[in-house]
N, C-alpha and C positions, 0 to 999 in steps of 0.2 A: 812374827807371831800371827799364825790364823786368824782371821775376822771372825769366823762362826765355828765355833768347836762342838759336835753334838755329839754325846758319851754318852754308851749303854742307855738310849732310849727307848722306853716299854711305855706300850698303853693296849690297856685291859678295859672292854667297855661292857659291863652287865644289861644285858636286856632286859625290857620293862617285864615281859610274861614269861615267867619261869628262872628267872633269873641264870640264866645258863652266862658264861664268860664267853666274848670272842678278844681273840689277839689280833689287835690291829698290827701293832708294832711289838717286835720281837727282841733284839738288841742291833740298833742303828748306832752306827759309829762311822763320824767322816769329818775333815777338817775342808772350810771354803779360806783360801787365800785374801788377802785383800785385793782385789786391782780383777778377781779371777771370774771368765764367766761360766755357769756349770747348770748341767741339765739333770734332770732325774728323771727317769724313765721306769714302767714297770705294767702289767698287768692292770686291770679292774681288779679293785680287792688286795692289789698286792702294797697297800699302804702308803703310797704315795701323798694323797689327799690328806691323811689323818698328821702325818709330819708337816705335810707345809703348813697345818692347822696350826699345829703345835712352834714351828718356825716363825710364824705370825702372833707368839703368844694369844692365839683365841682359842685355844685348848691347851688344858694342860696335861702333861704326861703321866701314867701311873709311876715310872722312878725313870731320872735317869736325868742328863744337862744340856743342858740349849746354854752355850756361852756366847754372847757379844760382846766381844773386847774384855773377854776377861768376865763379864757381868753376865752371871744366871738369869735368866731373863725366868725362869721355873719360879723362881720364889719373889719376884717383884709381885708386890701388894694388889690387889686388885683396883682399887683408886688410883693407882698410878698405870695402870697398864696401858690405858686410850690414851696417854700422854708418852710416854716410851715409845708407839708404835709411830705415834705423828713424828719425833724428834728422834729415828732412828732409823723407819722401815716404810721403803716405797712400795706399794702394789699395785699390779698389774691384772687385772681379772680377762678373762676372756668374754664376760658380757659388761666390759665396759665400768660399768658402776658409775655412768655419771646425771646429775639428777637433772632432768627434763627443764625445770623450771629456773634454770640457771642458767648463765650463757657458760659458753668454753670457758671465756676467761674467768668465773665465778665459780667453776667449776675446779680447774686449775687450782686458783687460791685460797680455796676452799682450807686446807691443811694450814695456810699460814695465817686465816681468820681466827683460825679456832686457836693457836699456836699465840695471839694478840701481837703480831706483827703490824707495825704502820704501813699506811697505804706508801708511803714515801720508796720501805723496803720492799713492799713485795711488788709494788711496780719497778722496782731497779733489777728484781728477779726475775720475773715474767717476762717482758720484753726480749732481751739477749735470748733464753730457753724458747719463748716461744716460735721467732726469728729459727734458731737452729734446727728445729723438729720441722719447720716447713707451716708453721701454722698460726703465722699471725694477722693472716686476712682472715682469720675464723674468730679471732678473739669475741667478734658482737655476735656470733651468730649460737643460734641453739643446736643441743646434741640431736635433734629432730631435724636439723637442716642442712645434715653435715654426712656422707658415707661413712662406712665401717672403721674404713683404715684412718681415716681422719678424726673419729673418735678416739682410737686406740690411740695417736698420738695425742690426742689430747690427756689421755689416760696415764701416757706414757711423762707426759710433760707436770700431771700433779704429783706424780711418782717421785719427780727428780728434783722439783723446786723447794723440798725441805730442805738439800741434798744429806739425803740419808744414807746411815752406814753401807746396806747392803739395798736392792731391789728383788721382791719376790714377784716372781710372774706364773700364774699360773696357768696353764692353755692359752699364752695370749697371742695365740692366731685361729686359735679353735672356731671363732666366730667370723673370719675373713675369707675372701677372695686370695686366690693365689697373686693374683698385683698386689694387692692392700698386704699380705704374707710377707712377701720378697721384699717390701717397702719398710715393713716394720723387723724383720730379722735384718736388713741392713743399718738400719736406724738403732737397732740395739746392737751391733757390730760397732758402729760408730762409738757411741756414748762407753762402751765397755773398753773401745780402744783409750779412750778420753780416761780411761781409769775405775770407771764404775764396778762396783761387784755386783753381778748379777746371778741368781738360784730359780731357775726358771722349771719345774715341772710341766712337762708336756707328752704326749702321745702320737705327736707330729715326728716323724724320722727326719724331715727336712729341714725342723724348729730346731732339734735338737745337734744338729748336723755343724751350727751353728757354732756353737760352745765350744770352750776350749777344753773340757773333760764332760764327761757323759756317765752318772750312776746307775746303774740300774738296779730296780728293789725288785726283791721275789720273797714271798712269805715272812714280809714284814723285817727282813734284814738287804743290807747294800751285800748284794753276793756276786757284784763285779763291775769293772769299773774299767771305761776306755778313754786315754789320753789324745790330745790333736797331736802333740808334737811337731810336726814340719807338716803333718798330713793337710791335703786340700778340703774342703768343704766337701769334697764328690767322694773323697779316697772315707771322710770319715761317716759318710751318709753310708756309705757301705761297710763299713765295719759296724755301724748301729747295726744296720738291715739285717747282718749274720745272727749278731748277738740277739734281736728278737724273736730270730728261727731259731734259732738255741733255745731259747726263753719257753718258747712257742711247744717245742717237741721235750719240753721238761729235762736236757741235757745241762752238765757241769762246764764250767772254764773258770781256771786260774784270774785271779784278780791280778 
């Protein structure tokens, strides 16, 4: 059974002056496996943003279903939704999101504070994760004292110590160096091998290169879609790069 099933997804957003309609989203339909890592790719405007919104329950769709395990994530109650999101959904930002005034590691457990976990548990959590991601001489230090990619794992490390059903990342190399890049698409290679689901939107050919299937949206619908199969990371960085000169020059291909 799919982890994430999304059916005929539509979202219609009225503008403040004049009320005219724009379609964000069209009719999106795609199922993410469990264990599966998967990229979405598309245009500026071509609705990417507005599904992961919706993905993340922090928007909600004009019609249509976001399932997790079976459960409409659409019609959970609004008092419960900041609670669903901590005990179900990791994310990954491309500027980081971690608060200054906090060390890494307070940063880190921030999700399991709020979640009222004992210190007992989430230091039994934090240590072995942080150890794995490469980053437990950073636990005292602040997000001001630390480079990009060493953020991001730290980003990547509050993401995972819920362990949540699925991780959303959106651009999370958008804000990196091609070392700190390679560092962290490895480190998500790793953890995705480890089993993790990962739904990662990006605009990086190289990010996306990654993954072991690749959607791409064009006018608010997935109008195709490329598998890894046996293909190498180099074999499938260039079957993106096609498909975006397709994309590019407004031509058709079979899904």
């Amino acid at each position: 059974m799919p982890i994430l099933q999304v059916r005929d997804l539509k979202k219609v957003y009225t503008t403040r002056f004049g009320g005219q309609q724009v379609q964000a989203l069209a009719s999106v339909n795609f199922a993410v496996e469990p264990g599966e890592y998967a990229a979405i790719m598309g245009e500026s405007g071509s609705g990417k943003t507005t599904l992961l919104n919706i993905l993340a329950a922090l928007d909600k769709p004009t019609s249509g279903e976001v399932l997790l395990d079976g459960k409409n994530i659409v019609t959970i109650k609004e008092k419960d939704i900041a609670a669903f999101r901590r005990d179900h959904l990791g994310f990954v930002f491309q500027d980081f999101n971690l608060l200054d005034t906090f060390s890494i590691q307070d940063n880190i457990l921030l999700p399991l504070v709020l979640a009222g976990k004992t210190y007992k548990e989430m230091e039994g959590r934090l240590l072995p994760l942080a150890k794995r991601l490469g980053i437990r001489d950073l636990l005292k230090k602040f997000p001001y004292e630390v480079s990009g990619g060493q953020k991001q794992r730290a980003a990547v490390a509050r993401a995972l110590i819920t362990g949540p059903r699925i991780v959303l990342a959106d651009e999370p190399t958008g804000a990196l160096d091609s070392k700190a890049t390679d560092s962290l698409l490895n480190l998500f290679d790793q953890v995705n091998a480890e089993g993790q689901t990962i739904l990662m939107v990006t605009h990086s050919t190289k990010a996306a290169s990654h993954a072991k299937r690749v959607l791409f949206i064009r006018d608010g619908e997935v109008f195709h879609q490329i598998y890894r199969g046996v293909s190498s990371t180099e074999e499938m960085y260039q079957k993106i790069s096609d498909t975006l000169t397709l994309l590019a020059a407004g031509g058709e291909e079979d899904a």
